[in-house]
LUMNUVEX-38556 format. One record per residue (C-alpha): residue number from 1; residue in one letter; x negated, y, z. Coordinates in pm, 1 decimal, m for minus. Example, Ala and Ser with C-alpha at 12.3 -4.5 7.8 and 13.67 -1.06 7.14 Angstrom:
2
ATOM  sevo  fikol         u         v         w
ATOM     1      A   m1230.0    m450.0     780.0
ATOM     2      S   m1367.0    m106.0     714.0
***
This chain:
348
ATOM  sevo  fikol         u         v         w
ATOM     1      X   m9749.9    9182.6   10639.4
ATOM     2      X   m9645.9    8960.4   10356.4
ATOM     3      X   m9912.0    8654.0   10295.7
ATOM     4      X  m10047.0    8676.9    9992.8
ATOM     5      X   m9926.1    9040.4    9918.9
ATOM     6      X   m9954.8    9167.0    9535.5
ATOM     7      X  m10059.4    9450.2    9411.7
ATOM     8      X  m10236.4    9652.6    9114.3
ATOM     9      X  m10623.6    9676.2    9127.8
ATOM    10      X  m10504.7   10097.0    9017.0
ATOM    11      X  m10401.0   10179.3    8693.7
ATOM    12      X  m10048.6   10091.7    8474.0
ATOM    13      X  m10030.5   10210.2    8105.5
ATOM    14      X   m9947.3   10543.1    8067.8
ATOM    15      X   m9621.0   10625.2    7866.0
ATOM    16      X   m9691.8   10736.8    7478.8
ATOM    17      X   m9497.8   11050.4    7564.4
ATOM    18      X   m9737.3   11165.6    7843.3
ATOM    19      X  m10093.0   11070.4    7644.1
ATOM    20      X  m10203.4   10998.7    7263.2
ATOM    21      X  m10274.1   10641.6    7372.9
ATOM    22      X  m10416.9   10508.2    7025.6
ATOM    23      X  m10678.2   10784.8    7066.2
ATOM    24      X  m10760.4   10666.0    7435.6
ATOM    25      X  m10782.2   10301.0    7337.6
ATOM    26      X  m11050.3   10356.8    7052.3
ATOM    27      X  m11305.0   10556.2    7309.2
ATOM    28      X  m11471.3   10456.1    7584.6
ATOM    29      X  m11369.4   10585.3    7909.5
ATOM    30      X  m11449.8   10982.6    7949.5
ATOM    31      X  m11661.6   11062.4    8194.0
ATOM    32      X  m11657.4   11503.6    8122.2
ATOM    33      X  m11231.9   11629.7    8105.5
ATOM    34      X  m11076.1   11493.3    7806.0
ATOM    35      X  m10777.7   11750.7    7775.3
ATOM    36      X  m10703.4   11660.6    7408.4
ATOM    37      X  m10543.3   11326.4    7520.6
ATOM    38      X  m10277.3   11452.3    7679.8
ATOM    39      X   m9946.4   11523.2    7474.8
ATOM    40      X   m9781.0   11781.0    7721.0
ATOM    41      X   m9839.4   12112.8    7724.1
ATOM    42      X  m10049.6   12264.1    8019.3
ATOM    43      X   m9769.8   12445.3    8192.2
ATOM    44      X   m9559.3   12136.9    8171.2
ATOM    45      X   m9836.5   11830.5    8209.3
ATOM    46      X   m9812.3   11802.1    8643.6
ATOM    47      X   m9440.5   11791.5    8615.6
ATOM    48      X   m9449.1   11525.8    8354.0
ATOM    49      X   m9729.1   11365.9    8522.2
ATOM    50      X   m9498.6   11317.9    8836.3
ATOM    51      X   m9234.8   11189.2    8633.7
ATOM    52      X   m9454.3   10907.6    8475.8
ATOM    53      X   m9580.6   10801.5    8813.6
ATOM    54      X   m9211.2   10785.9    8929.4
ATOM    55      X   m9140.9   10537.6    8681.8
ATOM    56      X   m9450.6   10360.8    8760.6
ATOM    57      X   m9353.4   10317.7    9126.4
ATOM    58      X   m9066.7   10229.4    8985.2
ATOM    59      X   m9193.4    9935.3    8744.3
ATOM    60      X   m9371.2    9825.4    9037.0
ATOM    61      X   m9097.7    9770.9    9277.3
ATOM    62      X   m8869.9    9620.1    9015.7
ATOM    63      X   m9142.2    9379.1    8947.5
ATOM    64      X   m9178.5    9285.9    9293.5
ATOM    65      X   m9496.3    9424.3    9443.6
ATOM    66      X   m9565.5    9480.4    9743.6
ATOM    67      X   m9851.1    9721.7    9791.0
ATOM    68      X   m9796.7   10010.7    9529.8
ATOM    69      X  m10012.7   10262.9    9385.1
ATOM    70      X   m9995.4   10557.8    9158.7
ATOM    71      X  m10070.3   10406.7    8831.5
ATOM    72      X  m10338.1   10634.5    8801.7
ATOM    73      X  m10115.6   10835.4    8594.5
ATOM    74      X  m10278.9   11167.0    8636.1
ATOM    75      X  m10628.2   11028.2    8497.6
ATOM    76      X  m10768.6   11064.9    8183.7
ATOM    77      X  m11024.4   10747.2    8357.9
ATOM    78      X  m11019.6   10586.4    8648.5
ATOM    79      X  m11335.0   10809.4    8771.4
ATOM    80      X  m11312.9   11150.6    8555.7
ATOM    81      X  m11066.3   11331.7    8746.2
ATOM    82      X  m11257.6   11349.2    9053.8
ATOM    83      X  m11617.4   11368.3    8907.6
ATOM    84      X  m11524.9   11711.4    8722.5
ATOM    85      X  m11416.3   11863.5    8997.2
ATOM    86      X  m11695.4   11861.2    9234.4
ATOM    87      X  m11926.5   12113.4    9266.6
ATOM    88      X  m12280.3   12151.3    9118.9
ATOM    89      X  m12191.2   12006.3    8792.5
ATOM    90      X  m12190.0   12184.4    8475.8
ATOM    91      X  m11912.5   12091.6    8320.5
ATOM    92      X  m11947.1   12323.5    7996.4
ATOM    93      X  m12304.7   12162.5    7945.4
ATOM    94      X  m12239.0   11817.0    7976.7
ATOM    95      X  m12560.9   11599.8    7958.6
ATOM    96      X  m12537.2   11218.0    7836.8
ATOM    97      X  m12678.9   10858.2    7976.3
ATOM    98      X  m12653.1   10548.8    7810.4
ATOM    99      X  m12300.3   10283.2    7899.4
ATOM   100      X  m12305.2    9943.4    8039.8
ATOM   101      X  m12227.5    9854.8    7713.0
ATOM   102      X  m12558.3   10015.4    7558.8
ATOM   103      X  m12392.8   10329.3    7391.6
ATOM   104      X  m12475.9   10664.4    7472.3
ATOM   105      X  m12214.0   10866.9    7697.4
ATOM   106      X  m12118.6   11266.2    7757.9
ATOM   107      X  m12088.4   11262.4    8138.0
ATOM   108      X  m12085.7   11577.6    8399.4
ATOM   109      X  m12469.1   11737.2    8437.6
ATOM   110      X  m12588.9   11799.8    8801.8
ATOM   111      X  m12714.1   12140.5    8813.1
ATOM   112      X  m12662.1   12181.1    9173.3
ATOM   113      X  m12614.8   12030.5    9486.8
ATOM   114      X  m12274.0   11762.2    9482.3
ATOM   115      X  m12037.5   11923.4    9716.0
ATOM   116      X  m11658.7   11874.4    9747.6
ATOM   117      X  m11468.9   12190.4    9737.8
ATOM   118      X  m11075.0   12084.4    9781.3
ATOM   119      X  m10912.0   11788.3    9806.0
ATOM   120      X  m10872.5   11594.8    9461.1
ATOM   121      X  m10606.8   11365.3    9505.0
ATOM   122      X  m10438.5   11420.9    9826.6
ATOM   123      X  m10159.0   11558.5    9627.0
ATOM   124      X  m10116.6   11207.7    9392.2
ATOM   125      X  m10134.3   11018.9    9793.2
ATOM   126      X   m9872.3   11210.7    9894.4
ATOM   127      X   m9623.3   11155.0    9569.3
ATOM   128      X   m9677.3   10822.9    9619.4
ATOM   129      X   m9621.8   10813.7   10035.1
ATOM   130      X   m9261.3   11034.1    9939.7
ATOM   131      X   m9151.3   10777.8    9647.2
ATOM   132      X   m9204.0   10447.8    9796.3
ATOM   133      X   m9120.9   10252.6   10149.7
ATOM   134      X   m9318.7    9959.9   10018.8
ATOM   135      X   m9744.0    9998.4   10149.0
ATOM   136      X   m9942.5   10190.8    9944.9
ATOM   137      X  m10293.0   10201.1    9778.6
ATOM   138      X  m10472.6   10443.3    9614.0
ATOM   139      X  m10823.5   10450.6    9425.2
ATOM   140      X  m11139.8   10635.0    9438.1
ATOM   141      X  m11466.4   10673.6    9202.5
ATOM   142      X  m11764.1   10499.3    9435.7
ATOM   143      X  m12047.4   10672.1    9470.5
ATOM   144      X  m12314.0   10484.7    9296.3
ATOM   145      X  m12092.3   10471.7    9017.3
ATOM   146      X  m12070.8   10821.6    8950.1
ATOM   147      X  m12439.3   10871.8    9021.7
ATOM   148      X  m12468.7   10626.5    8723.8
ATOM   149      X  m12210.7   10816.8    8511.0
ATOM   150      X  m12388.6   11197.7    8553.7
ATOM   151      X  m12733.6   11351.8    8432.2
ATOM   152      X  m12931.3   11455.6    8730.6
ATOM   153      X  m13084.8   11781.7    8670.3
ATOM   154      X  m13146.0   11855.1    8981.7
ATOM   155      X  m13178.2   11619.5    9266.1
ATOM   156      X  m13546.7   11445.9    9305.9
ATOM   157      X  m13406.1   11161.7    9302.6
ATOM   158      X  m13080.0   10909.3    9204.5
ATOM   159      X  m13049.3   10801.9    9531.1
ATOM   160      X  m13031.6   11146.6    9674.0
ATOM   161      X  m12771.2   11286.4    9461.8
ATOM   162      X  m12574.3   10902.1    9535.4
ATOM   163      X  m12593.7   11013.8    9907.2
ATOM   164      X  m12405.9   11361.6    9812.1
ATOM   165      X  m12142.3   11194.1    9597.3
ATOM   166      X  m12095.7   10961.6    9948.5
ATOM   167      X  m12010.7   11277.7   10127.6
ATOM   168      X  m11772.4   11373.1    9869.8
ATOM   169      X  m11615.9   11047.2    9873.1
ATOM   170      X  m11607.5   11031.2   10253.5
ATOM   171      X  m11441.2   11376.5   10305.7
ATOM   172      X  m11180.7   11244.1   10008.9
ATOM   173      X  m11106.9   10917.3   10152.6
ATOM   174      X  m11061.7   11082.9   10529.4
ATOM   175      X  m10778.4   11277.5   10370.3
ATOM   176      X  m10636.7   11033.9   10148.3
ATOM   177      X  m10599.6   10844.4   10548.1
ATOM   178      X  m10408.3   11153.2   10653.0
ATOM   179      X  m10182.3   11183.0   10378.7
ATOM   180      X  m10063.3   10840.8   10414.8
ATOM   181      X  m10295.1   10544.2   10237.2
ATOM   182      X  m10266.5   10251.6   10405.2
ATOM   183      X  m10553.9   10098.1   10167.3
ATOM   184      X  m10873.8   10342.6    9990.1
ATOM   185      X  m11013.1   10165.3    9727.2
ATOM   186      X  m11368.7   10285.3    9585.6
ATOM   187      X  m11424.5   10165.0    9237.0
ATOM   188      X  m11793.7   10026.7    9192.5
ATOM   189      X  m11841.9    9871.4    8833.5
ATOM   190      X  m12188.7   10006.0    8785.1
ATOM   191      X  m12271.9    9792.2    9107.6
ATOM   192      X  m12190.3    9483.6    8892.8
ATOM   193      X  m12367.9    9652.1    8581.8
ATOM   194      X  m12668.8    9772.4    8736.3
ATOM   195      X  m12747.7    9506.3    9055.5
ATOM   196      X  m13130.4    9607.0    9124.0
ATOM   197      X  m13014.4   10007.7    9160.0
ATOM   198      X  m12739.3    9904.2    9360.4
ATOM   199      X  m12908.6    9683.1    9597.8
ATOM   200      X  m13203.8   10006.4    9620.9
ATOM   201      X  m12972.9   10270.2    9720.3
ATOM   202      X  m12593.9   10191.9    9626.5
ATOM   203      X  m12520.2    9979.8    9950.5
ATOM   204      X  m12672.6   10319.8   10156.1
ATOM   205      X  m12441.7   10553.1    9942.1
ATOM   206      X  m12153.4   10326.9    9999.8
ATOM   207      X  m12229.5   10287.1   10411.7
ATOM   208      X  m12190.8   10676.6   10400.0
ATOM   209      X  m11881.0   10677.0   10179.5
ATOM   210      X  m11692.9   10504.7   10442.2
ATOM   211      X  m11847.0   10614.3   10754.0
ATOM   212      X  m11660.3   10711.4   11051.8
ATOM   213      X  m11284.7   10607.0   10812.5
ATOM   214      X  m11063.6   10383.5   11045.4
ATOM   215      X  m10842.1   10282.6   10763.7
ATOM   216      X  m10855.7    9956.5   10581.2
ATOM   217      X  m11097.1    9978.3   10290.7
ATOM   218      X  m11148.7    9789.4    9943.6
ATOM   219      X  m11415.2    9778.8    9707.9
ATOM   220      X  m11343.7    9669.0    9391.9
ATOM   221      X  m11633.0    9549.7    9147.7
ATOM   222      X  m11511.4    9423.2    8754.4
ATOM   223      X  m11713.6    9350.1    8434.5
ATOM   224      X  m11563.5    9681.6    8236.3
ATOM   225      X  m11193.5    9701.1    8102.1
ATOM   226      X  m11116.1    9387.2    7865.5
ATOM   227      X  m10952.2    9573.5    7618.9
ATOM   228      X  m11304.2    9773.4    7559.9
ATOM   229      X  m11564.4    9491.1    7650.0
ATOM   230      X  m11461.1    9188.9    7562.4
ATOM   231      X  m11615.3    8836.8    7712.5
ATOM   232      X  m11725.3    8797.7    8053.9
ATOM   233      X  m11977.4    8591.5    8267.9
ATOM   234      X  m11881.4    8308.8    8506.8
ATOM   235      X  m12059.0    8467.2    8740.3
ATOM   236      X  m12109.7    8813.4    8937.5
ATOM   237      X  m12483.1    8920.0    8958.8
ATOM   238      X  m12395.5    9136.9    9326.0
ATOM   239      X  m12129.7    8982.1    9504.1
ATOM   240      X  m12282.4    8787.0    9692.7
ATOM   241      X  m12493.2    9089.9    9858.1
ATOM   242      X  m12126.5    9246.7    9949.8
ATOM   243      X  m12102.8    9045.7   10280.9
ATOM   244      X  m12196.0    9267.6   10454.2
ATOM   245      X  m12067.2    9587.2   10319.3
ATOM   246      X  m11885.8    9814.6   10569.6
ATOM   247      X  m11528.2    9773.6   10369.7
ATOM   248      X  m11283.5    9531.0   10447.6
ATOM   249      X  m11136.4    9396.3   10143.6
ATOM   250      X  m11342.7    9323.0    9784.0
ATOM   251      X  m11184.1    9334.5    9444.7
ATOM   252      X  m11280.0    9126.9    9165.6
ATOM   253      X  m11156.9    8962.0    8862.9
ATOM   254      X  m11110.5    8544.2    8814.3
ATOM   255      X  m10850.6    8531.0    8528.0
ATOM   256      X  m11049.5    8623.2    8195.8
ATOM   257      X  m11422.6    8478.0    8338.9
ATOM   258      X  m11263.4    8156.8    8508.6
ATOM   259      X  m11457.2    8224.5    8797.6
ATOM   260      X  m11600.0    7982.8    8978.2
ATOM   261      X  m11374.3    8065.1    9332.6
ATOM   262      X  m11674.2    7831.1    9523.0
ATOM   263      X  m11899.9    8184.1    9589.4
ATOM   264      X  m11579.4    8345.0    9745.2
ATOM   265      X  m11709.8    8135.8   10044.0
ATOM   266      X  m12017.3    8356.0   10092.0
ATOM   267      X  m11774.0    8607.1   10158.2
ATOM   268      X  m11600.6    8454.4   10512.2
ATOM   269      X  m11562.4    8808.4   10683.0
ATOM   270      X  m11366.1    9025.0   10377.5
ATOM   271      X  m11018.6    9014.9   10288.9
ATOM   272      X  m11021.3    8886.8    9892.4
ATOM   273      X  m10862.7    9088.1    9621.6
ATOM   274      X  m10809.8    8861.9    9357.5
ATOM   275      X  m10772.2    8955.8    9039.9
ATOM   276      X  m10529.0    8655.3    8855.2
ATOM   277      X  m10442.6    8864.8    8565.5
ATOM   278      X  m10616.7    8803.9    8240.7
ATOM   279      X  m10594.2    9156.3    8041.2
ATOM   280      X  m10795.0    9065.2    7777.5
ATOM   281      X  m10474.5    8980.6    7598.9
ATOM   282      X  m10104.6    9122.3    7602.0
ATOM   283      X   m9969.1    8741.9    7616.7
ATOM   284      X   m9809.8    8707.5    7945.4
ATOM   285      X   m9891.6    8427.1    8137.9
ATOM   286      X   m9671.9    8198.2    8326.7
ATOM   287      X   m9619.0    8167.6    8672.2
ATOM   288      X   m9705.0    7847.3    8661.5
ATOM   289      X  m10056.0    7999.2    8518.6
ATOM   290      X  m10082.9    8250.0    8788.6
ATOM   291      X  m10069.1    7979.2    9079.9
ATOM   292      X  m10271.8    7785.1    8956.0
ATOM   293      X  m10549.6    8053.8    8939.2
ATOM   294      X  m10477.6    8129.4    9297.2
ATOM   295      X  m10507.5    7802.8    9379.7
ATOM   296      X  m10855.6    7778.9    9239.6
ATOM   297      X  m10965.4    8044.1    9541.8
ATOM   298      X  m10764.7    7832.4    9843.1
ATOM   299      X  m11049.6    7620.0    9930.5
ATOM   300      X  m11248.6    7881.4    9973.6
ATOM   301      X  m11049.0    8114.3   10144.1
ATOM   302      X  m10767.1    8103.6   10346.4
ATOM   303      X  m10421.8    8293.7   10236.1
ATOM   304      X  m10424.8    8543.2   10520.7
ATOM   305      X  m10747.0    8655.9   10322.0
ATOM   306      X  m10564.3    8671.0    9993.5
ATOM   307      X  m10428.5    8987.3    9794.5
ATOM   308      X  m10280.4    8882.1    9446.8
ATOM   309      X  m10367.1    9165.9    9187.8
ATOM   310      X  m10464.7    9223.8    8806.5
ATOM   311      X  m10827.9    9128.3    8743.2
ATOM   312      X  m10887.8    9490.4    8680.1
ATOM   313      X  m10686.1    9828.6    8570.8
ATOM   314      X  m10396.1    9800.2    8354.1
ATOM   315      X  m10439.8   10127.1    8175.8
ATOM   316      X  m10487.4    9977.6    7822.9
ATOM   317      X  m10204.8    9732.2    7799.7
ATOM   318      X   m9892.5    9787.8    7587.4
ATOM   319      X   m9629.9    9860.0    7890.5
ATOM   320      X   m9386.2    9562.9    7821.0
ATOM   321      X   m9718.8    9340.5    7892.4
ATOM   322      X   m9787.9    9522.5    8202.5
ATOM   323      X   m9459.6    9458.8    8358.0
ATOM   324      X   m9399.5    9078.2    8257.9
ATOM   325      X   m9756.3    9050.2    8420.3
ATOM   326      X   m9652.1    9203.6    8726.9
ATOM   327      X   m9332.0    8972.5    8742.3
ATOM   328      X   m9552.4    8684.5    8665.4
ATOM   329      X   m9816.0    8788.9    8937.2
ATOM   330      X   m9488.4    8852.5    9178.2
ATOM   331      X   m9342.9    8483.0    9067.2
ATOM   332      X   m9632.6    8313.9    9077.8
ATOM   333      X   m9784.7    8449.0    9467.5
ATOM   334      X   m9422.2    8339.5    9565.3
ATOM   335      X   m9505.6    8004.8    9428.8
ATOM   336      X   m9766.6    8000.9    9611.2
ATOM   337      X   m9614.5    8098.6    9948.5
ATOM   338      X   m9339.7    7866.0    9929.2
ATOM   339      X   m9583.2    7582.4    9881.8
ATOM   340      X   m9800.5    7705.1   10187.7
ATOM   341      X   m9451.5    7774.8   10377.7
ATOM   342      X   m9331.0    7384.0   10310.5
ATOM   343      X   m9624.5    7281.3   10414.2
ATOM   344      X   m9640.9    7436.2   10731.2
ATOM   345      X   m9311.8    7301.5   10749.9
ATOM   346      X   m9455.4    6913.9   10710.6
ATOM   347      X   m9724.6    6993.2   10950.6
ATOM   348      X   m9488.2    7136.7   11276.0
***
């Protein structure tokens, strides 16, 4: 494996042929199906859904990446797609909660128990797995997240129905495995949004999520998409309490919040994700900018425990950002390893 490999936290903009992307940047993330963004016609929209993600895979390679996903092409949000198609919600009576950000949300109503009934995105894994030699990643809603993101109708309690989204999650992620993954990701921004829930019954939901899995495992925690919630604290509120978590690798986001890289050393046993990409802004930094923000986490953590990636999804950036960020990302880890390389060099 490469040291300090790069890679997307998920999602790359989607083309302007494939969705109405001024209407998707002026909403918050849909949590029910949000068919109307799409610009393809129904009989047409998989096969021009394959075709973006091509040329996603694509943008990727030419920018030098070296664990590849999707793009998250198929998605109308990084957690819809497989939320709406579990069973025991009522999709055609949505219910609503309120955001992160304070404003009330339509989001899937559980009527019934939360049951998987097919595989969701086995079929995206496996586009992916054909299209690329490079190693692969590929993301799933966590859990508590989507427990956060639903009106419970019927379970006694949150932490119940959290426990049946696990078991979704876990029968998903067991199959993403098979069809090639070498890295599941499960997307937890409500853990970061709502800490005291999370610490009560998200850690439980996520230690089913990933039980019995043998392949590696990420968990990626963010302050909300920049381009829809702008400013972020120095600080996380839960990441400390991720040490122990049953995944291997944790995602979060330095670039935009300057984070202080010191409380990455409360994290000695997990493989870092670390997001260097500020996408608050369609500027695209330097190389020179990128290293340096990875050399803000080095004391802390040494490079075999590094992944380079984007702070958080991608989804919202004009696509000529997006790929001089990847380059920049690519340029700027290579910096990085030369300088650790020379070293090692000096050393022998």
């Amino acid at each position: 494996m490469t040291l300090l490999p790069t890679s997307l936290v998920g999602s790359y903009p989607q083309p302007e042929w494939l969705i109405d992307r001024e209407k998707l940047s002026h909403q918050m993330p849909p949590r029910v199906r949000a068919a109307s963004l799409w610009r393809v016609a129904p009989q047409w929209l998989d096969r021009a859904q394959d075709d973006a993600t091509l040329l996603a895979i694509r943008a990727q390679e030419r920018a030098g990446l070296d664990i590849l996903t999707d793009g998250e092409m198929r998605r109308e949000s990084y957690s819809n797609r497989f939320a709406t198609a579990l069973e025991g919600v009522d999709l055609e009576n949505p219910g609503t909660v309120t955001s992160r950000s304070g404003h009330a949300v339509t989001v899937p109503r559980v009527t019934g128990k939360i049951r998987r009934k097919h595989p969701v995105q086995v079929r995206d894994m496996e586009f992916l797995r054909a299209n690329t030699d490079r190693q692969t990643k590929i993301t799933v809603p966590g859990p508590f997240t989507m427990s956060q993101q639903a009106q419970n109708d019927y379970y006694p309690t949150v932490d119940e129905m959290a426990v049946d989204y696990a078991a979704a999650v876990n029968a998903e992620i067991k199959d993403l495995f098979a069809a090639g993954a070498d890295v599941v990701q499960i997307d937890e921004p409500w853990m970061e949004a709502r800490p005291e829930e999370a610490q009560r019954y998200g850690l439980t939901a996520l230690a089913r999520a990933v039980e019995g899995i043998k392949g590696t495992t990420a968990l990626h925690i963010c302050f909300g998409y920049a381009a829809l919630v702008p400013g972020r604290p120095a600080r996380y509120s839960f990441l400390e309490k991720l040490a122990d978590a049953p995944v291997q690798q944790i995602s979060i986001e330095t670039a935009q919040s300057k984070l202080d890289c010191s409380v990455l050393a409360n994290l000695p046993k997990k493989t870092i994700i670390l997001g260097v990409i500020d996408l608050s802004t369609p500027e695209v930094e330097s190389a020179d900018t990128v290293a340096t923000r990875i050399r803000r986490a080095l004391p802390y953590v040494s490079p075999e425990r590094l992944v380079i990636a984007t702070d958080c999804g991608m989804k919202y950036l004009p696509a000529e950002s997006a790929f001089g960020k990847m380059q920049a990302m690519a340029a700027g880890a290579n910096a990085i390893r030369a300088e650790i390389q020379s070293a090692a060099r000096h050393h022998a």
